[in-house]
C-alpha positions in Angstrom: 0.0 0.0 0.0 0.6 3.6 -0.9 1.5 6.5 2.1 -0.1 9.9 0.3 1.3 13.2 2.8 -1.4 15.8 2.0 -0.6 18.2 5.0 0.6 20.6 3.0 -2.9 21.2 1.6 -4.8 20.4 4.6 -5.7 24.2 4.7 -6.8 24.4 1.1 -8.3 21.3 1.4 -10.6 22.5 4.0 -11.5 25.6 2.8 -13.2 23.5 -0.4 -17.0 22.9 -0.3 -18.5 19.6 0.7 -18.4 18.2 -2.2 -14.9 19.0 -3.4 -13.7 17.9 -0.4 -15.4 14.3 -1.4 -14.1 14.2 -4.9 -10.1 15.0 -3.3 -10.4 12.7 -1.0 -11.5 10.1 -3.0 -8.9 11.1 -5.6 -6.2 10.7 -2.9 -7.7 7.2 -1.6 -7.2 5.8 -5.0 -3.9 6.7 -5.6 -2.6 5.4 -2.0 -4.4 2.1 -2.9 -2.8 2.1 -6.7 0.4 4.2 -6.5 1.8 4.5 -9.7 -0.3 2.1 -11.8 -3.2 4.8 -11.1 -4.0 6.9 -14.9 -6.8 8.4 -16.6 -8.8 10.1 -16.4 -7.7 10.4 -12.1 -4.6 10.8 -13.0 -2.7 12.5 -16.0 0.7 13.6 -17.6 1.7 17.6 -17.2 2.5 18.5 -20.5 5.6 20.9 -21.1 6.6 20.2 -17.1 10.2 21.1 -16.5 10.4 17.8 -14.8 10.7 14.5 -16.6 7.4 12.6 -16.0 5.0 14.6 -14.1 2.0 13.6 -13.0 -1.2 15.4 -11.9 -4.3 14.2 -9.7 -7.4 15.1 -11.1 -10.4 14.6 -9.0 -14.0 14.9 -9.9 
């Protein structure tokens, strides 16, 4: 299993509505569970990122 640190957006994540909140989470949950082999659509490739490979979580 996956360890996912989110306490650097504890604050932001609180200050989203119920909802939101829900669809994070959720986001988050999957990707402990799945790590890496998690993709589309939750997660995705930043295009034109400085650094090689990088990845973004895309909840809802």
């Amino acid at each position: 299993m996956w360890s996912v640190d989110i306490e650097l957006v504890a604050q932001w994540l609180a200050s989203l509505d119920k909802d939101s909140q829900a669809q994070v989470i959720a986001a988050v949950e999957l990707l402990e569970d799945r790590g890496p082999q998690l993709g589309r659509p939750v997660v995705d490739t930043v295009s034109r990122s400085r650094h090689r490979n990088m990845k973004e979580l895309r909840p809802g």
